[in-house]
GUTILO-575342 format. One record per residue (C-alpha): z, x, y; residue number from 1. Coordinates in steps of 0.2 Angstrom, whole numbers, plus 5000, padded with zeros to 4 digits. Layout:
<rs>
r w->Z u->X v->Y num->NUM
...
</rs>
This chain:
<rs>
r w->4891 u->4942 v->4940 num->1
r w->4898 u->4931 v->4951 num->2
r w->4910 u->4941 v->4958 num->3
r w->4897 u->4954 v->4963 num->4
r w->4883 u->4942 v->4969 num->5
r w->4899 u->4935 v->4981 num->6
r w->4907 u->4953 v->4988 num->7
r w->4889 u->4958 v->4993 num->8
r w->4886 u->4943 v->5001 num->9
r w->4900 u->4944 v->5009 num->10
r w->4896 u->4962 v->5013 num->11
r w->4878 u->4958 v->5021 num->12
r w->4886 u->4946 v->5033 num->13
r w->4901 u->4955 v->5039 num->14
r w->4886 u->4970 v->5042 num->15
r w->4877 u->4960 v->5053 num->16
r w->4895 u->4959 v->5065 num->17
r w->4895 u->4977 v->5066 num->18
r w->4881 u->4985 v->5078 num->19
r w->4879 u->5002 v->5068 num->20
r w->4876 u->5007 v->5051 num->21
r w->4887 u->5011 v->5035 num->22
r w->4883 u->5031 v->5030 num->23
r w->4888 u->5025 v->5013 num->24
r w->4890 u->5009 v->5002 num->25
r w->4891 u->5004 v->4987 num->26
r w->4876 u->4988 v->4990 num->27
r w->4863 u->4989 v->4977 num->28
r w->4874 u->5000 v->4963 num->29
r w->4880 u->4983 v->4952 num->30
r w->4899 u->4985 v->4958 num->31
r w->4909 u->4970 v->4951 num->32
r w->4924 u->4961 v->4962 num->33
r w->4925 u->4977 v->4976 num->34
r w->4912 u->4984 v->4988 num->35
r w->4915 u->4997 v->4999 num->36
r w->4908 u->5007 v->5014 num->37
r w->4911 u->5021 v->5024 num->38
r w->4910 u->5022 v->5045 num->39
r w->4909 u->5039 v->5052 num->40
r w->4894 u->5039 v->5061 num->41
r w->4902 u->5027 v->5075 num->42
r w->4898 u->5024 v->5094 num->43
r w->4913 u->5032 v->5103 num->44
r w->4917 u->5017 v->5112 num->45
r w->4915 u->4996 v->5108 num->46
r w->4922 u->4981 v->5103 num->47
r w->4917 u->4969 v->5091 num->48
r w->4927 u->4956 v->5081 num->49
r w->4923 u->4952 v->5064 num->50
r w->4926 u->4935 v->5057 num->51
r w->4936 u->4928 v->5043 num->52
r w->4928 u->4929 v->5025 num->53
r w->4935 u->4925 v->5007 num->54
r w->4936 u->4942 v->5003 num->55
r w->4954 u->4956 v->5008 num->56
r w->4949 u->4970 v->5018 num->57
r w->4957 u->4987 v->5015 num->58
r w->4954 u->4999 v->5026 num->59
r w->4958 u->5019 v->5026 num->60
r w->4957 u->5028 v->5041 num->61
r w->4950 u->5045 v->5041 num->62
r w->4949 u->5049 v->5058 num->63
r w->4957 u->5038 v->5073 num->64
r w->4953 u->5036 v->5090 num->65
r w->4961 u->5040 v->5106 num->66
r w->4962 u->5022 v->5109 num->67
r w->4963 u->5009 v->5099 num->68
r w->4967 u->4990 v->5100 num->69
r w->4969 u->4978 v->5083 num->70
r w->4973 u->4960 v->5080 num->71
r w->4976 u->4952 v->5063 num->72
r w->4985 u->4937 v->5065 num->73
r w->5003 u->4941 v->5073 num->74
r w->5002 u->4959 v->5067 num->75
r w->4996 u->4969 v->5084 num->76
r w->4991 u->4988 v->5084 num->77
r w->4989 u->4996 v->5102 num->78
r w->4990 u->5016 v->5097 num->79
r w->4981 u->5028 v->5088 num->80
r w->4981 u->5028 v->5070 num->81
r w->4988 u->5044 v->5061 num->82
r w->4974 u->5050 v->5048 num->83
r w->4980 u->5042 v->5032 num->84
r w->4985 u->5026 v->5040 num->85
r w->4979 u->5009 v->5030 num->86
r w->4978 u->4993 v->5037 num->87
r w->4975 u->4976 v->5027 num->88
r w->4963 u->4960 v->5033 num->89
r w->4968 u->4948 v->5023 num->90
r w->4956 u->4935 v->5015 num->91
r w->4951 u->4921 v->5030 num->92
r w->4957 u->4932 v->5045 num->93
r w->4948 u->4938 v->5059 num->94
r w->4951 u->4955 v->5065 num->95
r w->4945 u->4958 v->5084 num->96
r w->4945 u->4977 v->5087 num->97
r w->4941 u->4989 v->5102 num->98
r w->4943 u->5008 v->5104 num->99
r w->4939 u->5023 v->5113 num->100
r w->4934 u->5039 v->5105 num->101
r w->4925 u->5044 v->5087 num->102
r w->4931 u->5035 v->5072 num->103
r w->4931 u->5038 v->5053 num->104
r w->4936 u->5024 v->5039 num->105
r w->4932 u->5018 v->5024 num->106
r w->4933 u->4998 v->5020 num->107
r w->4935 u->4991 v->5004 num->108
r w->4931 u->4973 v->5003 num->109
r w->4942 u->4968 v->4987 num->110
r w->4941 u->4950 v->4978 num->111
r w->4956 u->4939 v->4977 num->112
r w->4953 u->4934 v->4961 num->113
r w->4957 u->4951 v->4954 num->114
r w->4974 u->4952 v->4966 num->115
r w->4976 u->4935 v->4958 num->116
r w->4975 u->4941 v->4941 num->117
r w->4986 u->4956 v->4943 num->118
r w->5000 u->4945 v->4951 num->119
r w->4999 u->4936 v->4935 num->120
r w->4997 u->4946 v->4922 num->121
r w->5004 u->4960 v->4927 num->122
r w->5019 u->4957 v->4939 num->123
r w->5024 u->4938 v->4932 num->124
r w->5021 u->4933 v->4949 num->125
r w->5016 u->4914 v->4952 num->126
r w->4996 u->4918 v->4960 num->127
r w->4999 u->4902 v->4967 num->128
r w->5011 u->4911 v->4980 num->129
r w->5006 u->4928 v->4979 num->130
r w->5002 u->4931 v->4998 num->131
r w->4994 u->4945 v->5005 num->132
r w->4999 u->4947 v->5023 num->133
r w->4991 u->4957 v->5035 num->134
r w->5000 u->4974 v->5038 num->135
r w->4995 u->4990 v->5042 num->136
r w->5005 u->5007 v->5035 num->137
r w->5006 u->5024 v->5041 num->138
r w->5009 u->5031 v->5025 num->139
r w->5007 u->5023 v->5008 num->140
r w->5003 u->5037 v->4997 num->141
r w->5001 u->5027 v->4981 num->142
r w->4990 u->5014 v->4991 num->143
r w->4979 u->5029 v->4998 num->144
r w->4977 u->5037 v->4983 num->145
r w->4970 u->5022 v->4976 num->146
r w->4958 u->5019 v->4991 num->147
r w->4955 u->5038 v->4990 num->148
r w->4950 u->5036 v->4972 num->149
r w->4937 u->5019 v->4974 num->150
r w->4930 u->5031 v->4990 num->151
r w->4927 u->5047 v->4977 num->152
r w->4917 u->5037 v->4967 num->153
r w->4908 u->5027 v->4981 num->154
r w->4903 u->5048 v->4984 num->155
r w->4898 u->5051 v->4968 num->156
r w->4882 u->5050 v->4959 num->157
r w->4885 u->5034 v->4950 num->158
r w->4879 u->5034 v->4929 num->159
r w->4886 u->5028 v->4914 num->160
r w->4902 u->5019 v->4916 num->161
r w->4901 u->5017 v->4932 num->162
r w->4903 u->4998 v->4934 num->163
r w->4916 u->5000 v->4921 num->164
r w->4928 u->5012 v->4931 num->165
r w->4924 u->5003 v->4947 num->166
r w->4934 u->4984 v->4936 num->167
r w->4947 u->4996 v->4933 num->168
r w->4947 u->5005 v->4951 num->169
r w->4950 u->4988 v->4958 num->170
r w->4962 u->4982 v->4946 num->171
r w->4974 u->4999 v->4949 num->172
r w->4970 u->4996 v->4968 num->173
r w->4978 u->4977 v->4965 num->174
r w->4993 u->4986 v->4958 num->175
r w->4998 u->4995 v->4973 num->176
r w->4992 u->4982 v->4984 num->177
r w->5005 u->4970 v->4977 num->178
r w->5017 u->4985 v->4975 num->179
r w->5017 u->4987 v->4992 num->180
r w->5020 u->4968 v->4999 num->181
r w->5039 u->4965 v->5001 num->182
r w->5048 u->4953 v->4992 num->183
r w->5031 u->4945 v->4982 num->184
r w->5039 u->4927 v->4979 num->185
r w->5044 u->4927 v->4960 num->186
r w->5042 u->4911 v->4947 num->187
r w->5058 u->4904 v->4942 num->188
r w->5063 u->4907 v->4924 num->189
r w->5068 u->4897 v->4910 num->190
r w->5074 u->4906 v->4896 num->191
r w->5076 u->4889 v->4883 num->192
r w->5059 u->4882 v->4894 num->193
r w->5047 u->4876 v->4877 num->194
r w->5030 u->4866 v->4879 num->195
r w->5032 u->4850 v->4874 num->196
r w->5027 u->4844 v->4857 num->197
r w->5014 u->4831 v->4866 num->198
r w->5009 u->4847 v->4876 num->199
r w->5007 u->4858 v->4862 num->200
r w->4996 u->4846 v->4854 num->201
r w->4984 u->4843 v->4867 num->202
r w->4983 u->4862 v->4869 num->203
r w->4980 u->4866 v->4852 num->204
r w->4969 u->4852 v->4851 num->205
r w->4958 u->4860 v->4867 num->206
r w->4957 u->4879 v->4858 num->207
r w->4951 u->4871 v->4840 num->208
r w->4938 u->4864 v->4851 num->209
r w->4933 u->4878 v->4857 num->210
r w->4936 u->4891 v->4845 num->211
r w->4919 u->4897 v->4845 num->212
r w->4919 u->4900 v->4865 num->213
r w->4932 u->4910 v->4874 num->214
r w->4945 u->4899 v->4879 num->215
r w->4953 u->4907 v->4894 num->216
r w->4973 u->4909 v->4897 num->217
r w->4969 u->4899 v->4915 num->218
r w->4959 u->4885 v->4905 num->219
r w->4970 u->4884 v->4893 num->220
r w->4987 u->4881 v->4904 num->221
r w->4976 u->4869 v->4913 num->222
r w->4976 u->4857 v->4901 num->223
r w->4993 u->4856 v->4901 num->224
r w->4994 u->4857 v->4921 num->225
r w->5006 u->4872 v->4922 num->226
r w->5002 u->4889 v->4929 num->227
r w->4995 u->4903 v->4917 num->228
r w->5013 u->4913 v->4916 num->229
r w->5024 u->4897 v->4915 num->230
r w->5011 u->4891 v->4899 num->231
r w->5012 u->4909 v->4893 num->232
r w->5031 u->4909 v->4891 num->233
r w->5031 u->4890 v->4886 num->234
r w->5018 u->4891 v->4872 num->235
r w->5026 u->4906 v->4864 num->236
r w->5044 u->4899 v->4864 num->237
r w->5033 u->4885 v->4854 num->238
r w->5023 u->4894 v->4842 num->239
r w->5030 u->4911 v->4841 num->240
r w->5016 u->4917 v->4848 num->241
r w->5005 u->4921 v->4864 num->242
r w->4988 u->4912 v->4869 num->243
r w->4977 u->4925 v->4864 num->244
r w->4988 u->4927 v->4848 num->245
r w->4985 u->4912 v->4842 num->246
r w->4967 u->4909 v->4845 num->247
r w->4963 u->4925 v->4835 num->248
r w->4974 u->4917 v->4823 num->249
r w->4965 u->4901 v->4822 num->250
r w->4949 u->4910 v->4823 num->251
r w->4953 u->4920 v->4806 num->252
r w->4958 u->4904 v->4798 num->253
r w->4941 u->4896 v->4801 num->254
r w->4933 u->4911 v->4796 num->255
r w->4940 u->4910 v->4779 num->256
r w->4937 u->4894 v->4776 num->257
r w->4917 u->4899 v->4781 num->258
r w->4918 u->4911 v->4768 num->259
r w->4925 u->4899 v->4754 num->260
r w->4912 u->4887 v->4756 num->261
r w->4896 u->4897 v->4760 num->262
r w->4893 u->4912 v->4751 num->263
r w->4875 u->4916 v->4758 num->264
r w->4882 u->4916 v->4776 num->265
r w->4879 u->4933 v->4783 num->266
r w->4898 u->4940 v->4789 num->267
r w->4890 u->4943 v->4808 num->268
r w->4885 u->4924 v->4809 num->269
r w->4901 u->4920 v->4803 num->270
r w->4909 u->4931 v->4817 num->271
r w->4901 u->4922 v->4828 num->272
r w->4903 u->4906 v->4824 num->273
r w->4922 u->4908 v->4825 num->274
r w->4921 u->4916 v->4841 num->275
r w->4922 u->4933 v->4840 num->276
r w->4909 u->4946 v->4851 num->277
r w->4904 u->4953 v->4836 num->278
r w->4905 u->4958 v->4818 num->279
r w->4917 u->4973 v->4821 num->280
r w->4933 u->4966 v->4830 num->281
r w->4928 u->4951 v->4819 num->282
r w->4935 u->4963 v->4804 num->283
r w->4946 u->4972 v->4815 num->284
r w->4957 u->4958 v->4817 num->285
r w->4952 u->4947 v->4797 num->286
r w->4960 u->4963 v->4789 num->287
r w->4974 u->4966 v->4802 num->288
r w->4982 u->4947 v->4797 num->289
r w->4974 u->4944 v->4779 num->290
r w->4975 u->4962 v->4773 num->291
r w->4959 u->4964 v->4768 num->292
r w->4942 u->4965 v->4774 num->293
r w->4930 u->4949 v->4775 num->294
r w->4918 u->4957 v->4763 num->295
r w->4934 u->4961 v->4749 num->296
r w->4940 u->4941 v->4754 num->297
r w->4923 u->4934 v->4750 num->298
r w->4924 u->4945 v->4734 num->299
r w->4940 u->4941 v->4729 num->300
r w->4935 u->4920 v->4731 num->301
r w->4924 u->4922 v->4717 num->302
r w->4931 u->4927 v->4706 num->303
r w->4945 u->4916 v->4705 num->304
</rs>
């Protein structure tokens, strides 16, 4: 919720920099962590610089003028734009522009946060030092096609799952997005690096604590002051298992122990009060490390 109340924030200010109108947008349809807009009904002529905000800008260009002037930082673009061509703002960069002659783009204002995330998770990058430079590309056809695909459904009707596809439209669009930086800095390795026993147990310690929330992977390697992929590697070299592993683990354990000592306790209080969202991936995961259901479990406790 967050996210969203941020990116269209950020939305309404930028509009108010720009003296014409979107003829689409994605404002009012619940997007979370990426909005986007379309300019195609543009004066053929202007200039207008647009200030630095906390969110990446990503822009497709449809249709470019005859002229066309762009700053970013040190990158400088004094041509015509083929159609296709993408250029990025980065987060806390201004972008002065001017051209000559009818223009057609669509800009997608993307969170860090996710980028963040995706460096992380999914490249084993430090998102500490994941950068995102300014550039500008005239042909990126896995960057396009994911622009292309947040714009089709910034066309489409909306409905169920929309706010669902449009996460997962931003995460794939982080993914080419970092494909397409050179040289992303990578975290130095340590194949015999293990968190320390005090480490471990301060970490253990924290997720026992709060079992019944939803300890994250960033809180988590925070108590321990390490970045989330160095903790990762360092708590599963300890335990033999990662993070999220191990609080489900933990989570099961207490749930066993609940269902020893009350037998009245209904199994979707139980569920919760072990953390789970609810009753079914409660007993998805109980059976997947016990082998057998809560319900069989509770049975089986009595008559011992």
């Amino acid at each position: 919720m967050q996210q969203e109340e941020n990116s269209l924030k950020e939305l309404e200010a930028l509009q108010k920099f720009i003296p014409f109108a979107p003829s689409e947008t994605s404002k009012g349809r619940g997007w979370k962590g990426m909005q986007a807009v379309r300019y195609c009904r543009t004066p053929t002529g202007g200039e207008l610089s647009l200030p630095p905000v906390p969110l990446h800008l990503i822009c497709l260009h449809l249709r470019s003028p005859e002229k066309l002037s762009l700053r970013i930082e040190e990158l400088k673009l004094d041509r015509p734009l083929p159609k296709g061509s993408i250029h990025v703002v980065p987060a806390g960069s201004a972008a002065p522009v001017r051209w000559q002659g009818s223009r057609d783009l669509v800009i997608i204002y993307l969170e860090p946060s996710i980028v963040e995330r995706v460096a992380t998770e999914l490249f084993e990058l430090d998102s500490r030092r994941t950068v995102v430079p300014p550039f500008h590309s005239p042909n990126a056809p896995e960057l396009r096609s994911a622009i292309s695909a947040v714009y089709a459904e910034l066309k489409a009707a909306g409905g169920d799952g929309e706010r669902l596809l449009v996460e997962s439209l931003a995460t794939i669009l982080s993914v080419h997005l970092i494909r397409h930086i050179a040289d992303p800095p990578r975290l130095p390795v340590l194949a015999d690096s293990v968190l320390a026993r005090r480490k471990l147990h301060s970490v253990i310690e924290y997720i026992m604590e709060n079992l019944e929330g939803s300890p994250t992977l960033g809180q988590m390697a925070a108590v321990v002051h390490l970045s989330p992929y160095h903790f990762a590697r360092q708590f599963k070299a300890a335990t033999g298992l990662a993070p999220h592993q191990y609080v489900i683990a933990r989570r099961v354990e207490r749930a066993q122990h609940l269902l020893q000592k009350d037998d009245e306790l209904q199994l979707a209080e139980v569920a919760l009060r072990v953390g789970f969202s609810d009753q079914s991936k409660f007993s998805f995961h109980f059976k997947r490390l016990i082998g057998i259901t809560p319900r069989q479990f509770r049975l089986s406790t009595k008559l011992r």
